[in-house]
C-alpha positions in Angstrom: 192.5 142.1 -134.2 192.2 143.8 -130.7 190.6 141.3 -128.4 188.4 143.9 -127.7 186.3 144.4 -130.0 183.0 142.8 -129.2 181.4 140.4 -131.9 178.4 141.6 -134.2 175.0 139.9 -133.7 175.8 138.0 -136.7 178.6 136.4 -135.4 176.7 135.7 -132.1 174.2 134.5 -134.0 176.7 131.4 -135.3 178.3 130.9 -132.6 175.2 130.4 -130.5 174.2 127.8 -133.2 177.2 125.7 -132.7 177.5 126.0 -129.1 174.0 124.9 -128.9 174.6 121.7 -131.7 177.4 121.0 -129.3 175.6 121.1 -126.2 172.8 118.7 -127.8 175.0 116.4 -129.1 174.2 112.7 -128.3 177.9 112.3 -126.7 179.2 114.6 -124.8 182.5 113.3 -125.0 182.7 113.7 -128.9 182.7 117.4 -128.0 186.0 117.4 -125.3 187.7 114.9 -127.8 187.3 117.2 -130.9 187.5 120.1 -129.7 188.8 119.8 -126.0 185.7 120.9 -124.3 183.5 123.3 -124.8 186.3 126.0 -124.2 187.9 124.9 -126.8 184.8 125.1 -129.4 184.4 128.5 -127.9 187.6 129.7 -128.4 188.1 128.0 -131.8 184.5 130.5 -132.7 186.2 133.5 -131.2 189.1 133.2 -133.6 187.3 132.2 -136.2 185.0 135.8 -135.5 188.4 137.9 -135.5 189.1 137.2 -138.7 185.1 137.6 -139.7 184.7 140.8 -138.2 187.6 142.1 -140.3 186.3 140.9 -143.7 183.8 143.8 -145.4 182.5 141.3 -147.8 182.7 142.9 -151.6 181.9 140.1 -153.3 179.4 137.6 -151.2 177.3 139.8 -148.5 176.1 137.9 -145.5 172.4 138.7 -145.7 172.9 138.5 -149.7 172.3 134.7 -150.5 171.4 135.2 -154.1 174.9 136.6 -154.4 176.5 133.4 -156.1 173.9 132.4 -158.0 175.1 129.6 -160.4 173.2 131.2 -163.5 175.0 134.1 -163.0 176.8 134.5 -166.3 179.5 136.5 -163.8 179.9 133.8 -161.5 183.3 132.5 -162.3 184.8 135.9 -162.6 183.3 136.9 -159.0 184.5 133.6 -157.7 188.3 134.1 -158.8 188.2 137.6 -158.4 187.6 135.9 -154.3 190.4 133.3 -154.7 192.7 135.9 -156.1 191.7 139.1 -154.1 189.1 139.2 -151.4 189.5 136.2 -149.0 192.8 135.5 -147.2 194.0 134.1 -143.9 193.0 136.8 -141.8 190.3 138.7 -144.0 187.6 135.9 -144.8 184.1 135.0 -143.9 184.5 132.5 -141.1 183.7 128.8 -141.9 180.2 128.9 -139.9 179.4 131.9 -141.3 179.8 130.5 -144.6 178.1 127.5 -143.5 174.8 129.3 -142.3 175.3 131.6 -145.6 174.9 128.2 -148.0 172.5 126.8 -145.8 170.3 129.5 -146.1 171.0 129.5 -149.7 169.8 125.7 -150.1 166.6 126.2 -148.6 166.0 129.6 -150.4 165.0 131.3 -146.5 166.7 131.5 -143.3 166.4 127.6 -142.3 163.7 127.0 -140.1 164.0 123.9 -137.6 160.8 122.9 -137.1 159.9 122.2 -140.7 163.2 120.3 -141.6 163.0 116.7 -141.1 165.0 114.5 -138.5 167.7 113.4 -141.2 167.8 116.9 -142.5 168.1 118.7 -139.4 171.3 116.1 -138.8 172.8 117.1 -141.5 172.4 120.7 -140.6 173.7 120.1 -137.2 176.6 118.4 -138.5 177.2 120.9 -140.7 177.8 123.6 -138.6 179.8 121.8 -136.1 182.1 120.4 -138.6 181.9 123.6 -139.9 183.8 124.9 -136.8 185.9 122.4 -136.4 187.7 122.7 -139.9 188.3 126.4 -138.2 191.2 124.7 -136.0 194.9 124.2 -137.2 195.8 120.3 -136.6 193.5 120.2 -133.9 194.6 123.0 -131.8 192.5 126.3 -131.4 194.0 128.7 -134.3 195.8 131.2 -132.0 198.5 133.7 -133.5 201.1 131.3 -131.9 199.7 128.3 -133.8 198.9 130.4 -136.7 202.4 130.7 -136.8 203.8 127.7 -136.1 201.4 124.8 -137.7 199.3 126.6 -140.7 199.1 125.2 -143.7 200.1 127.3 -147.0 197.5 125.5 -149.3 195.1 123.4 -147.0 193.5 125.4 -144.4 190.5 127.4 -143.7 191.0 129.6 -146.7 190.5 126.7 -149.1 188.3 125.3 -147.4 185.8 128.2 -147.7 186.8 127.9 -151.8 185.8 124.4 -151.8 182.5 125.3 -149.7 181.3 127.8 -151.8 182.3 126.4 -154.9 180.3 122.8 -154.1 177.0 125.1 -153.5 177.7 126.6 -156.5 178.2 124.0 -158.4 175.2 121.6 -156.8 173.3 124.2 -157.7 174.5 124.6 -161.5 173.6 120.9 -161.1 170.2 121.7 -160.8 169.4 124.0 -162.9 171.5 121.6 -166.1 169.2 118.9 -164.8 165.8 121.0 -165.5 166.7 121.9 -168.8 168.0 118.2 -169.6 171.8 118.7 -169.7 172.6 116.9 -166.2 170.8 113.0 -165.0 169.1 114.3 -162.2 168.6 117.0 -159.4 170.1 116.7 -156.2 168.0 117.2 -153.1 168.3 119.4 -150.6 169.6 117.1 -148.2 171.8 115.8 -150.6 173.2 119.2 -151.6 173.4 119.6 -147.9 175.9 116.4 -147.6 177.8 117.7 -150.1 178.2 121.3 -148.5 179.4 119.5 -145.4 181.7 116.9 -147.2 183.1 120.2 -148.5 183.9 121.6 -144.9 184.9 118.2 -143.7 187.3 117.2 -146.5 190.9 118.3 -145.1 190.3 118.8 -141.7 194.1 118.3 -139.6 195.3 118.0 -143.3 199.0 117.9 -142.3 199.9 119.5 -145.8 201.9 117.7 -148.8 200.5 115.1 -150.2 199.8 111.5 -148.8 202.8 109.0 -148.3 203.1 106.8 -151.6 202.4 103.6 -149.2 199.2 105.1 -147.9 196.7 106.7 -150.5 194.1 107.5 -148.1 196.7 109.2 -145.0 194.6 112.7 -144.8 191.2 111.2 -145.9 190.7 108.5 -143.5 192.5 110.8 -140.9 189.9 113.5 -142.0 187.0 111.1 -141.7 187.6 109.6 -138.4 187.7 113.2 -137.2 184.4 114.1 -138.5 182.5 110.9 -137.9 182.0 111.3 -134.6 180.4 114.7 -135.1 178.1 113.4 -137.4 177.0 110.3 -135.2 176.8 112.5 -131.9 174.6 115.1 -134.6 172.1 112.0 -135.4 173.4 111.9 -139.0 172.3 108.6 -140.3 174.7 105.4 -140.9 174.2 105.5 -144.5 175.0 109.0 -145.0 177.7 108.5 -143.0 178.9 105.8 -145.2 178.4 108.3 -148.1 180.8 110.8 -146.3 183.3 108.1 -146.0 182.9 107.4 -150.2 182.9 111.3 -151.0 186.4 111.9 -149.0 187.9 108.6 -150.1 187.4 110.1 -153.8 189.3 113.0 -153.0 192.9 111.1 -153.1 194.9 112.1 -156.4 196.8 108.4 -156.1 194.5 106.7 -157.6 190.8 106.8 -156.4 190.2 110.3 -158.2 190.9 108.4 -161.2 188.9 105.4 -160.7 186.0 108.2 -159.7 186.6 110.2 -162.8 186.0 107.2 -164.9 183.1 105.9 -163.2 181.1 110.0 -163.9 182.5 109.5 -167.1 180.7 106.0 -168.1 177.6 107.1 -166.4 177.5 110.9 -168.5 177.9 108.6 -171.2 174.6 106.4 -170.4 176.1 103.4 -169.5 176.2 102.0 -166.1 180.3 101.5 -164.8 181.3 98.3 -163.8 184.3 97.0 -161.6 185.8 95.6 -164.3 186.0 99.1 -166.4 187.2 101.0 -163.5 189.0 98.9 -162.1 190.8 96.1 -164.2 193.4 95.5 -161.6 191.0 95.3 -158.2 193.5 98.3 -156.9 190.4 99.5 -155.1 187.8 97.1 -153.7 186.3 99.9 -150.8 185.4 101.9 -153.9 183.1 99.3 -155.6 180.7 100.3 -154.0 179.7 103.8 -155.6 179.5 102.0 -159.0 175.8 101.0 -158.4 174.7 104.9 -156.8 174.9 107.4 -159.7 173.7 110.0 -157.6 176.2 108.8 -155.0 179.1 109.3 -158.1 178.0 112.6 -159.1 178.1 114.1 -155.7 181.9 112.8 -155.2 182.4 114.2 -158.4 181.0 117.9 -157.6 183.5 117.5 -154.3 186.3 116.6 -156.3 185.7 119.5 -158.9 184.9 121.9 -156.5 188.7 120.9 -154.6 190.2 121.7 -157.6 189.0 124.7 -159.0 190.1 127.1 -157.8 193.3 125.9 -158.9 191.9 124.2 -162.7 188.4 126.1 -163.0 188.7 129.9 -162.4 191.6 131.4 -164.5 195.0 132.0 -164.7 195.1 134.2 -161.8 193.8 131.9 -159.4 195.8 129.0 -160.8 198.7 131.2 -160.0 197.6 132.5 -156.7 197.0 128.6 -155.5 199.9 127.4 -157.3 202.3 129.6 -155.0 200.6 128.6 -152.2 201.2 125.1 -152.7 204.9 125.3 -153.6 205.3 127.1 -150.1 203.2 124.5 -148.6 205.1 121.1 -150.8 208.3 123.0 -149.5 207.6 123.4 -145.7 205.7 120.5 -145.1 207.5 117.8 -147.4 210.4 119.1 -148.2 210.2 119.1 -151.8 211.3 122.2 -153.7 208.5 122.2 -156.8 207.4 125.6 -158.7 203.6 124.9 -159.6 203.8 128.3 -161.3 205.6 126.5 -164.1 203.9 125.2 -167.2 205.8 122.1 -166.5 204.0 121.9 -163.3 200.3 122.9 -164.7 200.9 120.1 -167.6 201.7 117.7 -164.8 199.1 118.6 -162.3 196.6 118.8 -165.4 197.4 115.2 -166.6 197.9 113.9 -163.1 195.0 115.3 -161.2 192.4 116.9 -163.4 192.6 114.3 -166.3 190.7 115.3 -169.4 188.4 117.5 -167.5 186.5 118.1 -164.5 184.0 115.0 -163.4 180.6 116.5 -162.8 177.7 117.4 -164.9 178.4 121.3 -163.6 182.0 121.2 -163.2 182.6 120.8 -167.2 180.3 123.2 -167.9 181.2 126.1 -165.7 185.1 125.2 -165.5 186.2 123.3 -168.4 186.4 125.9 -171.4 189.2 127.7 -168.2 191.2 124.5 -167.8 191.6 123.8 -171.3 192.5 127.1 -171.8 195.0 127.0 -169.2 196.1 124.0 -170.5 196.3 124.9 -174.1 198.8 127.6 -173.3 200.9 125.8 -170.9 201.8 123.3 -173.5 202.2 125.8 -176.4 204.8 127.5 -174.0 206.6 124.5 -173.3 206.6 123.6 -176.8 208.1 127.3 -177.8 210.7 127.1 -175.1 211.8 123.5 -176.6 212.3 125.4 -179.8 213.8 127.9 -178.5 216.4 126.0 -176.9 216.7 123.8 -180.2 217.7 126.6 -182.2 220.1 128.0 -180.1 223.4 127.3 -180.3 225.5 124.7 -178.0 228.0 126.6 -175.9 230.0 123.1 -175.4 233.6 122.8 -177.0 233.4 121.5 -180.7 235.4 118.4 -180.1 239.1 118.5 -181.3 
């Protein structure tokens, strides 16, 4: 985009928010070391309003916050219809924008300071901040030039804003299950507002790939010692910090996604998890923990289903959107030639990853009935290509 072009009020609006959480913030220094000063957090929300400007917003309008309503009987289709058509790496909402969108959303009404409470108001703080932050590319403003050079395929802003949107939806979905019996307990506010920014913070400088095999928390505890800082020099509170530190620990596929899928699993099933159930082996000690918070479980779980769905949740055509997206990415960042497209590779992610479902309360009910679809016909092709290839006829020399 032309530099220009001058930013709508809308985006002034945001990026005065930031810049002001920034300038409040308890330690100064938190600011130059995440984002190099203050001309580096204005720059980062100048890119980040290049690519807003652009985007006309066909699906969620800015001012329309009832847009992804999670008892929309649509919802799914409008969100995929986003994966697959409306959102891309230079035609998206920006990250604040869609920070201030979900905010808004939360609270029902534009979000008004002086009634929140000090914890609250944290949160919110942090939100926006980290918000921003997720907007840079390994820690570097997201120029053209480093656009070019360092941005993820998979992980980056774009699925970030999924995962975002998707968490809101789904804590949301949460809600309303939990009013009409089918879900423990509602969330509140501020915890739906933890989750929102769990969501932003959860791959920030994500160096793409997966983590080394000797180190199943690489990205997460590089993600969280990114973020914590923020939330400290925001005023967020030691024990939600802790519970950011939990939710992005849960996010690792080796292992801890597992143990956090069981532990949803036990509780949905009335029963309260223990150590021993989990976690037979004492693989993961730093996740014990959780087992005594089910409201602590289920918002790791909404994080963790709202990660994946956009791959598992909405359709075949976002499956296949994401799944080329992180064949490029598994390529160019690891090295490793593997076609996700494949029903091979669906069957393996969906043992692998998404298990026998998604984990929360919300996630099984509004993504479920897709993945198993998805799954269904994945193995019934791999099934008829075995046949195929049985009944065909070996080209090799009948032996003499």
């Amino acid at each position: 985009m032309p530099d220009t072009l001058q930013n709508t009020d809308q985006e002034n609006e945001i990026a005065k928010r930031v810049q002001e959480v920034a300038a409040s913030a308890g330690d100064p220094s938190v600011i130059q070391t995440a984002f190099n000063g203050q001309a580096g957090l204005q720059a980062t929300l100048q890119e980040a309003a290049r690519v807003d400007r652009a985007f006309h917003y066909p699906v969620s309008g800015r001012d329309s916050t009832d847009v992804f309503r999670a008892d929309d009987p649509d919802i799914i289709e409008k969100y995929s219809k986003l994966c697959v058509e409306y959102w891309s790496l230079d035609h998206r909402p920006s990250l604040p924008a869609i920070a201030q969108a979900e905010i808004n959303r939360i609270h029902g009404t534009a979000v008004d300071s002086e009634q929140d409470d000090p914890h609250m108001q944290a949160l919110q703080n942090a939100t926006y901040l980290i918000a921003a932050r997720g907007e840079m590319i390994k820690g570097q403003v997201p120029d053209d030039a480093v656009k070019a050079r360092d941005m993820n395929a998979y992980h980056n802003a774009v699925h970030t804003g999924h995962v975002a949107l998707m968490a809101n939806i789904l804590s949301e979905k949460n809600n309303l299950m939990a009013a009409d019996g089918q879900a423990a307990f509602a969330l509140t506010d501020e915890e739906r507002v933890l989750v929102l920014l769990a969501a932003f913070a959860h791959d920030i400088d994500h160096g793409g790939g997966g983590n080394p095999k000797d180190d199943i928390y690489h990205f997460e505890e590089q993600t969280y010692n990114v973020v914590q800082p923020l939330m400290a020099a925001c005023g967020v509170s030691e024990a939600h910090q802790e519970q950011m530190h939990m939710i992005l620990r849960t996010t690792s596929p080796q292992g801890p996604q597992t143990f956090l899928k069981q532990a949803a699993k036990i509780y949905q099933n009335g029963d309260t998890p223990t150590a021993d159930a989990v976690d037979p082996d004492g693989k993961f000690p730093e996740l014990h923990a959780m087992l005594d918070d089910p409201r602590l479980v289920q918002m790791c779980a909404i994080i963790s289903d709202a990660d994946l769905f956009a791959s598992a949740g909405a359709g075949k055509d976002a499956n296949y959107v994401q799944s080329i997206k992180l064949s490029r990415e598994m390529k160019e960042a690891a090295g490793q030639d593997i076609d996700f497209t494949t029903d091979q590779a669906f069957k393996g992610f969906a043992n692998f990853v998404v298990g026998d479902g998604f984990a929360s309360y919300a996630g099984q009910a509004l993504g479920n009935d897709r993945f198993y679809d998805l799954l269904t016909q994945a193995e019934r092709n791999i099934e008829r290509a075995a046949a195929q290839d049985a009944a065909t006829p070996s080209s090799s020399p009948a032996p003499s």
